[in-house]
BAPAKE-43957 format. One line per 4 residues: their letters; for each residue x, y, z of N, C-alpha, C. Coordinates in steps of 0.02 Angstrom, whole numbers, always signed. Last residue first. Layout:
# residues N
a> X/Y/Z/X/Y/Z/X/Y/Z; ...
This chain:
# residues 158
xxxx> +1374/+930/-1647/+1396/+866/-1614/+1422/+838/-1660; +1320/+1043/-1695/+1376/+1047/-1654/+1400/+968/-1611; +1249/+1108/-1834/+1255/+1035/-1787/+1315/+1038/-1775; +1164/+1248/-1889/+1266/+1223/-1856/+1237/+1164/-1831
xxxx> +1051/+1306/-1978/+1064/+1257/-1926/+1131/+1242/-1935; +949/+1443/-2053/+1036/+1405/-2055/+1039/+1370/-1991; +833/+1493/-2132/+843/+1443/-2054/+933/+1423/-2076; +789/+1534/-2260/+822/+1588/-2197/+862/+1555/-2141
xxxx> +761/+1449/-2347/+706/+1489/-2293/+742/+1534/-2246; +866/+1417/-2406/+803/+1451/-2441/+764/+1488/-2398; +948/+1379/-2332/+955/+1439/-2335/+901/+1481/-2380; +893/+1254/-2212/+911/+1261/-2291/+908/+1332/-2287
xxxx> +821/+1172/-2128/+866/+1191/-2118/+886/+1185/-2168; +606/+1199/-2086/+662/+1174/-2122/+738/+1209/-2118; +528/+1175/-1936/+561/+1200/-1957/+626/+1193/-2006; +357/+1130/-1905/+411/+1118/-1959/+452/+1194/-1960
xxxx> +213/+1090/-1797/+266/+1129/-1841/+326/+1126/-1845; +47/+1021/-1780/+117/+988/-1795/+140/+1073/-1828; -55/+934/-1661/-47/+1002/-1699/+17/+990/-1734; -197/+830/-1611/-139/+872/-1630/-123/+907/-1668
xxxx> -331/+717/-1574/-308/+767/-1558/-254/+788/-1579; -349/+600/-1550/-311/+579/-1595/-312/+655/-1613; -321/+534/-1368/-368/+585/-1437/-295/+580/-1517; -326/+349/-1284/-286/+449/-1308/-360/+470/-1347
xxxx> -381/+266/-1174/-411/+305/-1222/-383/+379/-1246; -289/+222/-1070/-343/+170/-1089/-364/+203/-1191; -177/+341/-1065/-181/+286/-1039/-231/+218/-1096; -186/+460/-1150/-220/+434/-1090/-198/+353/-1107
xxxx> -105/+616/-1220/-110/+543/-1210/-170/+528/-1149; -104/+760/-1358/-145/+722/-1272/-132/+654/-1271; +17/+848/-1432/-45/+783/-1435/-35/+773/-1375; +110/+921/-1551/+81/+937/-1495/+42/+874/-1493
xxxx> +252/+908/-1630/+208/+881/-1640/+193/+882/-1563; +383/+986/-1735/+367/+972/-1662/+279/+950/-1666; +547/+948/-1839/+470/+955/-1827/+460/+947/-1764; +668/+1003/-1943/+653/+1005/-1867/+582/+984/-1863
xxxx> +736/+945/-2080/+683/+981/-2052/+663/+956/-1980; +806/+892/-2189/+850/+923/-2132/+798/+977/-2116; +786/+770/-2262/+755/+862/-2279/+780/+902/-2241; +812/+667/-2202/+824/+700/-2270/+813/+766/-2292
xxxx> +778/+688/-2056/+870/+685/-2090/+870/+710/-2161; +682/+746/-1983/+671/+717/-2049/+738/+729/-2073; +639/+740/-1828/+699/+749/-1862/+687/+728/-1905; +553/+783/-1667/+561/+748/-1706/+616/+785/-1776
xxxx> +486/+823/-1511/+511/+846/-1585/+541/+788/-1609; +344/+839/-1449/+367/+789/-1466/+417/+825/-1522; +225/+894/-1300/+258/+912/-1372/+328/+849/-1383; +99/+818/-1214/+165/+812/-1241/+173/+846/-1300
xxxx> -22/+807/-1074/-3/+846/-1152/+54/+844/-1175; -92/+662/-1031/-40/+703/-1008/-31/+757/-1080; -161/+560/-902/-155/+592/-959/-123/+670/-946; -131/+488/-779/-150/+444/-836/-184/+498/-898
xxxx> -213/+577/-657/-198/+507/-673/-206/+502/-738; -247/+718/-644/-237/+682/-587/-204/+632/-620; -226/+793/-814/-287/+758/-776/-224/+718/-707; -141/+838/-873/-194/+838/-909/-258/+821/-858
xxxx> +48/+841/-816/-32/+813/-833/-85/+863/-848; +180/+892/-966/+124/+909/-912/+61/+858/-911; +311/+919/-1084/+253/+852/-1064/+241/+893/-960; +443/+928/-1223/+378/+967/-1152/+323/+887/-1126
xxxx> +491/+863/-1288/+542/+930/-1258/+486/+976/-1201; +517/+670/-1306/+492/+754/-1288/+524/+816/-1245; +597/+640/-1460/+579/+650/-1387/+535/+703/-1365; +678/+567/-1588/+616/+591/-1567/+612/+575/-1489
xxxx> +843/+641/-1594/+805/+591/-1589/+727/+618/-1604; +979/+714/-1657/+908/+726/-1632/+871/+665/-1655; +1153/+763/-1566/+1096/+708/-1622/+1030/+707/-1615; +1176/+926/-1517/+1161/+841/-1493/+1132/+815/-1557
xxxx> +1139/+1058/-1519/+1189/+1037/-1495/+1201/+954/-1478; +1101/+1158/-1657/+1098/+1085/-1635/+1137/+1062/-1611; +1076/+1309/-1678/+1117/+1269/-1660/+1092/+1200/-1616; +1019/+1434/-1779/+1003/+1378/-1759/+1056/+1318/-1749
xxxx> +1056/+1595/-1804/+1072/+1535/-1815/+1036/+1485/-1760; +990/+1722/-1764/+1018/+1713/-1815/+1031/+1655/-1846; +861/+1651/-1654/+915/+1682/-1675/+941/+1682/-1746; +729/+1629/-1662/+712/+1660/-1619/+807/+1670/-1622
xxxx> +604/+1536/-1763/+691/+1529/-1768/+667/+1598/-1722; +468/+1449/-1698/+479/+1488/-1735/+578/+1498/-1698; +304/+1323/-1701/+397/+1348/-1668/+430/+1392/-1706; +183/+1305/-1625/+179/+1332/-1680/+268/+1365/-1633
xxxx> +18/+1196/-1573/+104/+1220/-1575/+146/+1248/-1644; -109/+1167/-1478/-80/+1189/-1554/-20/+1204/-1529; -233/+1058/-1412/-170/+1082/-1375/-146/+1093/-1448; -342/+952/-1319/-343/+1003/-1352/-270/+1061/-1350
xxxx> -414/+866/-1226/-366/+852/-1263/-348/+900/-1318; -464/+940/-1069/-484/+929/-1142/-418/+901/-1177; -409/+926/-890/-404/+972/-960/-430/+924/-1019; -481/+885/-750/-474/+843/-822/-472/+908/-858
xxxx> -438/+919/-582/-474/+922/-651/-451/+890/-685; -387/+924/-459/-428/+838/-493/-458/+869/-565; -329/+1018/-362/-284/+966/-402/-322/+898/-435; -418/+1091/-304/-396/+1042/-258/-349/+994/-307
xxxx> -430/+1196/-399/-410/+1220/-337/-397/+1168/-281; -490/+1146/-516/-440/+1154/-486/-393/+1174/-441; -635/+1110/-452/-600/+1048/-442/-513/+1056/-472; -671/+1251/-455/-661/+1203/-389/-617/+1153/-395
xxxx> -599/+1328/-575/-652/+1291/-551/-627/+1261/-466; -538/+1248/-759/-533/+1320/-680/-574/+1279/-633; -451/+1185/-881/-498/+1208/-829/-487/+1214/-769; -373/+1246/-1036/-355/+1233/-953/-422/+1225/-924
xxxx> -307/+1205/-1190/-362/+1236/-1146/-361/+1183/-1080; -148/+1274/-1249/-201/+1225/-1228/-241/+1230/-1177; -20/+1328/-1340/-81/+1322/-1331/-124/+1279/-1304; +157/+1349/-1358/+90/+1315/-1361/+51/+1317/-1336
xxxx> +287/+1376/-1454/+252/+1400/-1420/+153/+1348/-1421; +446/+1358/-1448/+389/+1348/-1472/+347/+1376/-1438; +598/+1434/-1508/+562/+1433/-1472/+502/+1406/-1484; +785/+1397/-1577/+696/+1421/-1592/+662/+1401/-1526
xxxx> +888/+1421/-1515/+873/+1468/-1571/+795/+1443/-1616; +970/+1271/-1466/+975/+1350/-1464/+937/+1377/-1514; +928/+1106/-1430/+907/+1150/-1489/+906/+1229/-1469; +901/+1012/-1319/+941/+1013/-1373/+969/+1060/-1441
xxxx> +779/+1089/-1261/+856/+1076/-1212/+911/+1057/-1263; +676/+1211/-1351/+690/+1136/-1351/+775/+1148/-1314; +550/+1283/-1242/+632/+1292/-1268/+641/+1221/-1285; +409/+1373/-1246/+454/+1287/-1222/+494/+1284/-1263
xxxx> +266/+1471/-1178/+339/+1445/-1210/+366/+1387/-1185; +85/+1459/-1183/+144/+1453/-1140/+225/+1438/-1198; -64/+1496/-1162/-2/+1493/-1203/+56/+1489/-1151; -221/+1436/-1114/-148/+1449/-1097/-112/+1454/-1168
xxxx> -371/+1467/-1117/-353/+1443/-1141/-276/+1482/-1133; -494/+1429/-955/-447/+1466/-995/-407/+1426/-1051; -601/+1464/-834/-584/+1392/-884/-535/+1451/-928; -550/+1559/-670/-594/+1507/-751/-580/+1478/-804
xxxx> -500/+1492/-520/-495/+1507/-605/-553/+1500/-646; -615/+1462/-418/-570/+1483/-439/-544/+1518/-492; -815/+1485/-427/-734/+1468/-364/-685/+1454/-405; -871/+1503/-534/-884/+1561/-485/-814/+1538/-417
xxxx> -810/+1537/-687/-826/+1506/-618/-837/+1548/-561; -834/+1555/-863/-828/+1600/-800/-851/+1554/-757; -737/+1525/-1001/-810/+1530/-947/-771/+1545/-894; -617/+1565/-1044/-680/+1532/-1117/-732/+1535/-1072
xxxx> -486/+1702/-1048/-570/+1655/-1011/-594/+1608/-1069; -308/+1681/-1090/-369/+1711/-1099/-450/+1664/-1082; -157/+1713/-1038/-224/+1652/-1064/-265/+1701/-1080; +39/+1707/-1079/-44/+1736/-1049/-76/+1680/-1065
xxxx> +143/+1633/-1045/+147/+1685/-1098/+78/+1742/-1065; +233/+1528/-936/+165/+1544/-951/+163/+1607/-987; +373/+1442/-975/+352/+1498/-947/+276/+1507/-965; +437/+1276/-920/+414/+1315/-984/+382/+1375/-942
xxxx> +451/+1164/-840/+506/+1162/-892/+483/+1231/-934; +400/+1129/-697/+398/+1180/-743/+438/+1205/-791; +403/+923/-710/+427/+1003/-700/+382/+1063/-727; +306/+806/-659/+333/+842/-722/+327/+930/-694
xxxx> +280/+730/-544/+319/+713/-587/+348/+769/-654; +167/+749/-451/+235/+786/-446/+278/+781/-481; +92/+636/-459/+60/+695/-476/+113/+747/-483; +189/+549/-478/+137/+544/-531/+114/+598/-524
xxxx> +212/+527/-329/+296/+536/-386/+215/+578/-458; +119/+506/-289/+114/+571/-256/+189/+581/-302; +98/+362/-328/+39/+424/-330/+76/+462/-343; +197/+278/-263/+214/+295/-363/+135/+339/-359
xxxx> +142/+295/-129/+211/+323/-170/+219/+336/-239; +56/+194/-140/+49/+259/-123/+94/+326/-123; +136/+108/-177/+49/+125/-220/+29/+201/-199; +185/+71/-53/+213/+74/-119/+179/+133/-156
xx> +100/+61/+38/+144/+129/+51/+161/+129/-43; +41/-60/+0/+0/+0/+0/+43/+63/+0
């Protein structure tokens, strides 16, 4: 039971504030806490100097967040933009995630995901809700290509 009761309180405490809150804006009005809102927030990829993402996803307010049990919607856009002169890749790029928060008490969670198309030498980040039993097939996807056509110059420093 202590166990069980341990991998809880790791589960609700598990994922950092890896990212800054931008603003929100209301979708309804509560009468006890927050109201339902839709967040932006920034998220730096840890491998990747020189673009920033930015993402979107609707929050609920309310009583039941003021005791830590709401369920957010599976609902979440991302949209990454070059934020220096150069784009520096300091590591081999896998697919991982460069963000991830719960969604709900247990067993769902919002993840941005970047990802690497070697041939095209294009950055991608891909927003989406998991659950456990029942994901959404919910997401958002943005592309940053590394070619001088577009402006994006990427250094891979590994």
């Amino acid at each position: 039971m202590k166990k069980i009761f341990l991998a809880f309180v790791f589960a609700i405490f598990a994922f950092g504030d890896d990212y800054e809150v931008i603003d929100s804006v209301p979708t309804s009005w509560r009468l006890l806490g927050k109201n339902d809102r839709i967040e932006v927030i920034s998220v730096k990829d840890p491998k990747i100097d020189g673009i920033s993402c930015y993402v979107s996803y609707a929050k609920k307010g309310g009583a039941k967040e003021i005791v830590g049990v709401e369920e957010d919607t599976s609902d979440a856009s991302v949209w990454c933009v070059q934020t220096a002169p150069k784009i520096i890749i300091k590591e081999k790029l896998e697919k991982e995630d460069i963000f991830k928060k719960k969604s709900s008490i247990l067993f769902k969670k919002t993840h941005v995901v970047r990802m690497f198309d070697e041939k095209e030498k294009t950055i991608i980040y891909l927003a989406y809700s998991d659950r456990l039993i029942d994901g959404s097939p919910n997401n958002s996807v943005s592309a940053i290509a590394c070619n001088q056509a577009t402006g994006s110059v990427c250094e891979f420093k590994y």
